[in-house]
C-alpha positions in Angstrom: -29.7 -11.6 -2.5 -28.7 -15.1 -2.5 -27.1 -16.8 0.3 -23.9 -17.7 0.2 -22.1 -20.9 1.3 -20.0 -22.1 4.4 -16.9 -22.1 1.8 -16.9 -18.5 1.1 -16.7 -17.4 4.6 -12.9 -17.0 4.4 -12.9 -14.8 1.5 -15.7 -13.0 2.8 -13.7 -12.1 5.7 -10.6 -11.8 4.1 -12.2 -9.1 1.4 -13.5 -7.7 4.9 -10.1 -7.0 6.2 -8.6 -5.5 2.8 -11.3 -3.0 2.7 -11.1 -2.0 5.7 -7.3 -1.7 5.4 -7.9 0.0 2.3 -10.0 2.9 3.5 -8.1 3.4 6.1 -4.8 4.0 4.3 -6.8 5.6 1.0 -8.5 8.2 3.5 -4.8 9.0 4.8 -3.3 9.5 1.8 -6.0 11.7 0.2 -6.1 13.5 3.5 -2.4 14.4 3.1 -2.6 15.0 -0.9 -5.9 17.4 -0.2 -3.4 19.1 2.5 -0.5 19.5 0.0 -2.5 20.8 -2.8 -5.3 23.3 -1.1 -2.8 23.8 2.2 -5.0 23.0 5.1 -6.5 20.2 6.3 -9.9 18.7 4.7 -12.8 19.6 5.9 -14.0 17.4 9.4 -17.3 18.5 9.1 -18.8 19.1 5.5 -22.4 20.0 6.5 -20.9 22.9 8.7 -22.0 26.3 7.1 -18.3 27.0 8.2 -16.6 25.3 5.4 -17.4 26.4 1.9 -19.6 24.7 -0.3 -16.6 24.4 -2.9 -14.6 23.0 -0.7 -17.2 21.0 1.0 -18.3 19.3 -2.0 -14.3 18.7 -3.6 -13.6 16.8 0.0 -16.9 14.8 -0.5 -16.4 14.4 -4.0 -12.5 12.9 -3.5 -13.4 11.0 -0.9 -16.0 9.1 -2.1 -14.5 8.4 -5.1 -11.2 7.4 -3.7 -12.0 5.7 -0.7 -14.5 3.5 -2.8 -12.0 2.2 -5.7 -9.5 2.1 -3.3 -11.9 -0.7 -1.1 -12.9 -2.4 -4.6 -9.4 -3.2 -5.8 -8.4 -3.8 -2.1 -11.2 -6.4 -2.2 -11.2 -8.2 -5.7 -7.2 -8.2 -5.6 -7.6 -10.1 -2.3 -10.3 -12.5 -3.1 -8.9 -13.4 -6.5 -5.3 -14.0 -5.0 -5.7 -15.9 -2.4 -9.1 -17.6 -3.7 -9.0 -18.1 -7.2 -11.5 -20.4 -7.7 -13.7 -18.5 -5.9 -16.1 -15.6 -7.8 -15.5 -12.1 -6.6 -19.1 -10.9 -8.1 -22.1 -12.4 -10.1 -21.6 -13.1 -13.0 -19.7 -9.7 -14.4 
């Protein structure tokens, strides 16, 4: 990986920030859409022979997937808005 320079701290932390912000609302909002459409809360604990392995894997499945694009939009939207100049990726 290559280092990167003094100058892209601030968008480094910046992209930080909106990710973070981004899971967090992304896993509250998918939390509440899993409750309206199965009608009970998602699974806390998906390796618990408890919950079933349907619903374990549609929880892990939604999750991942949301909370990830969620963070990536979150991120590039924030680094190419407030730092145009500077490159989100390398090279793509």
């Amino acid at each position: 990986m290559a280092k990167k320079s003094g100058g892209e701290l601030g968008p480094i932390a910046l992209g930080f920030v909106a990710g973070f912000a981004a899971e967090f609302v992304a896993r509250r909002t998918l939390a509440f859409a899993w409750t309206r459409a199965v009608g009970e809360e998602p699974p806390v604990d998906v390796d618990s022979p408890d919950v079933s392995l349907g619903k374990a894997i549609g929880w892990a499945v939604l999750a991942g997937v949301g909370v990830e694009v969620a963070r990536v939009l979150a991120v590039r939207a924030t680094r190419k808005g407030l730092f145009p100049s500077t490159r989100a990726g390398s090279g793509v």
